[in-house]
C-alpha positions in Angstrom: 11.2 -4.3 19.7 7.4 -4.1 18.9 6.8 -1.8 20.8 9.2 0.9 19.8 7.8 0.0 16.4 4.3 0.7 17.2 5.5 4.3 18.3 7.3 4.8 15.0 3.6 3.9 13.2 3.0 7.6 13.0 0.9 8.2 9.6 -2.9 7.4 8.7 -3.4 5.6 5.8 -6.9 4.1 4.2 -7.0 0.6 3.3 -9.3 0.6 -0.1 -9.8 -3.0 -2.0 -11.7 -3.7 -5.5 -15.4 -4.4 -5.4 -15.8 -5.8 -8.9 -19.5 -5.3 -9.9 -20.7 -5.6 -13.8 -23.7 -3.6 -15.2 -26.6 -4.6 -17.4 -23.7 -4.2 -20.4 -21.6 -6.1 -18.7 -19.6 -3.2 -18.1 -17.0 -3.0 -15.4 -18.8 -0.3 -12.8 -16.2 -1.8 -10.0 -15.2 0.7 -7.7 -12.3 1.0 -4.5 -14.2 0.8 -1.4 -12.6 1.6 2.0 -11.3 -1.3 4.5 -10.3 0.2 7.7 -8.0 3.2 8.1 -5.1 2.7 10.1 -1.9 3.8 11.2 1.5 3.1 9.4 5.0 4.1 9.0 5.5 5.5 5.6 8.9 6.3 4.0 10.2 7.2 0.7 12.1 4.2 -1.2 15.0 6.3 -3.6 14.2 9.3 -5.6 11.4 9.6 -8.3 12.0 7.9 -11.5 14.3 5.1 -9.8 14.7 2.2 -12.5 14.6 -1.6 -11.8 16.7 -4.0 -14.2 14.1 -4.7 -16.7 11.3 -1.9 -15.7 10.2 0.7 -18.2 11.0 4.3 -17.3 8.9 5.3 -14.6 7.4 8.8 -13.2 5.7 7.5 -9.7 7.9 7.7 -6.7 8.2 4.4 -4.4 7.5 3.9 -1.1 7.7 1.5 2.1 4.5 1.2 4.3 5.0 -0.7 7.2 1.7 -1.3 9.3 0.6 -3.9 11.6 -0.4 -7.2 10.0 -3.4 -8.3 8.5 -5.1 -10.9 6.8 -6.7 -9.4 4.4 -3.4 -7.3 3.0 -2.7 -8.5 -0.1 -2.0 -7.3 -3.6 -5.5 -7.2 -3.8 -5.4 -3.7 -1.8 -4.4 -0.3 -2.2 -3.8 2.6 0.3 -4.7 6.3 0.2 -2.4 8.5 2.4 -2.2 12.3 2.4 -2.4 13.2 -1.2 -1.3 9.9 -2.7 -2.6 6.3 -4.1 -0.2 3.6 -3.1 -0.5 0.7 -5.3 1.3 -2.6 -3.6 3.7 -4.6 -5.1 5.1 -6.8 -2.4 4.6 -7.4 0.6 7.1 -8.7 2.9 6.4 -10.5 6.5 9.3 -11.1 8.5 9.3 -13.9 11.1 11.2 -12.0 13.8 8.3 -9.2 13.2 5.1 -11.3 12.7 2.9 -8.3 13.8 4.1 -6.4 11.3 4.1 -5.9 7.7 6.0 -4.4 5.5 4.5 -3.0 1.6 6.4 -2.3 -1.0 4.2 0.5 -2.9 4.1 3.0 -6.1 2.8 6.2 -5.6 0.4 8.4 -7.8 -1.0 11.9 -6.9 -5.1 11.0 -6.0 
């Protein structure tokens, strides 16, 4: 099973986390800076616009990220893959899959 998984991991997608830094004004001058870049499986999660009970209409488009586990994946973290920022907001780690992880993301043109 892992291993037909690690052939589906097909994409290249950039691990980016915060760097929080302050200036002199005590500004926020924080900026993403790039992790790793790795390779994932990414898929569309429903159509654009799709509501959750209690959500505000939305415009950004879901999407599932599955990629091999890591410790530092978080919520922390967001990914850049082909023309998109994908902002996580779960992440799920089966036990029957421990390699693997699975991220619930939004999407946003870069």
């Amino acid at each position: 099973m892992d291993g037909e998984q690690a052939g589906a991991l097909d994409e290249r997608v950039t691990i980016e986390r915060w760097q929080a830094a302050r200036d002199a004004a005590a500004d926020d001058v924080g900026r993403w800076m790039v992790v790793e870049t790795v390779f994932a499986q990414v898929n569309r999660d429903g159509a654009a616009a799709r509501q959750v009970a209690g959500e505000a209409v939305r415009s950004d488009r879901r999407w599932q990220v599955v990629l091999r586990d890591r410790d530092d994946l978080g919520l922390t973290v967001r990914l850049r893959w082909r023309d998109q920022i994908l902002t996580v907001r779960v992440i799920d780690r089966e036990p029957r899959r421990r390699d693997f992880a699975t991220l619930w993301c939004d999407g946003q043109p870069a």
